[in-house]
C-alpha positions as CSV (number, residue, x, y, z in Angstrom):
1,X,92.7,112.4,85.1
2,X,90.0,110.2,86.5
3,X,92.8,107.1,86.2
4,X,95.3,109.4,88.3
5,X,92.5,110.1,91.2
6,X,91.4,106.7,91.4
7,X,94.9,105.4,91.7
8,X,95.2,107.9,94.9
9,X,92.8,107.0,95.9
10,X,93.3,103.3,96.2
11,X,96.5,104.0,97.6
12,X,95.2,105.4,100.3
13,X,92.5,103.4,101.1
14,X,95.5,100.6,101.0
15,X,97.2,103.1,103.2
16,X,94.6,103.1,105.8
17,X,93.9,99.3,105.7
18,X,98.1,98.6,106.2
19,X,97.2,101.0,109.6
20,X,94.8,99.1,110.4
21,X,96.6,95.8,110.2
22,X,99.5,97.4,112.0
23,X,97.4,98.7,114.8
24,X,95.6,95.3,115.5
25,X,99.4,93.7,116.1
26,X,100.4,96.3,118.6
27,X,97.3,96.3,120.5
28,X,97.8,92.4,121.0
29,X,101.1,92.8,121.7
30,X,100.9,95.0,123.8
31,X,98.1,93.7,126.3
32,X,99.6,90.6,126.3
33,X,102.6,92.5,127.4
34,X,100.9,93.8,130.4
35,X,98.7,90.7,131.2
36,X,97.8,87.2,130.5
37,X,95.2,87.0,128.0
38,X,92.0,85.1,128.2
39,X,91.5,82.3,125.4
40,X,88.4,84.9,124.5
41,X,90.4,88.0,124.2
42,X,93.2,86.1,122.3
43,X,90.7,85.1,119.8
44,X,89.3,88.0,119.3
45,X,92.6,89.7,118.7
46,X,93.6,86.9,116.4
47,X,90.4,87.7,114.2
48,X,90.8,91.0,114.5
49,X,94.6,90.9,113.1
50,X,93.1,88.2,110.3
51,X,90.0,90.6,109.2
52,X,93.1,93.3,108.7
53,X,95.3,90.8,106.0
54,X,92.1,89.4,104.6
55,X,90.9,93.1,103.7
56,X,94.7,94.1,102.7
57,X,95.1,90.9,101.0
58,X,91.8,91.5,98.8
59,X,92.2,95.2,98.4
60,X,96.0,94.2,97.0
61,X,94.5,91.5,94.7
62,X,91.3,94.2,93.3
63,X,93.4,97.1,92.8
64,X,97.2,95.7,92.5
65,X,98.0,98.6,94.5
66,X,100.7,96.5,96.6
67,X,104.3,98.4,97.9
């Protein structure tokens, strides 16, 4: 039982991370949609939308959880 709830559990944490990742594109796309970005606030949306794969990315390679 404890493999089964772990397994969930991962999932969802992957889940949440994949929302993450998908929410940090939109929001960049979108602002740049309504206005032209400063090389600040494009950077920081960049790192933002990097931060999201790298977690994804490592979550992925600790608990092979991938879709």
């Amino acid at each position: 039982m404890h493999g089964f709830s772990s397994s969930v559990l991962s999932c969802l944490e992957r889940k949440r991370l994949e929302e993450d990742l998908s929410e940090a594109r939109i929001r960049g796309r979108n602002l740049s949609r309504l206005r032209q970005l400063t090389r600040r606030e494009r950077m920081a949306l960049d790192e933002r939308e990097q931060t999201a794969q790298a977690q994804l990315r490592d979550h992925d390679a600790e608990h092979g959880c991938q879709r």
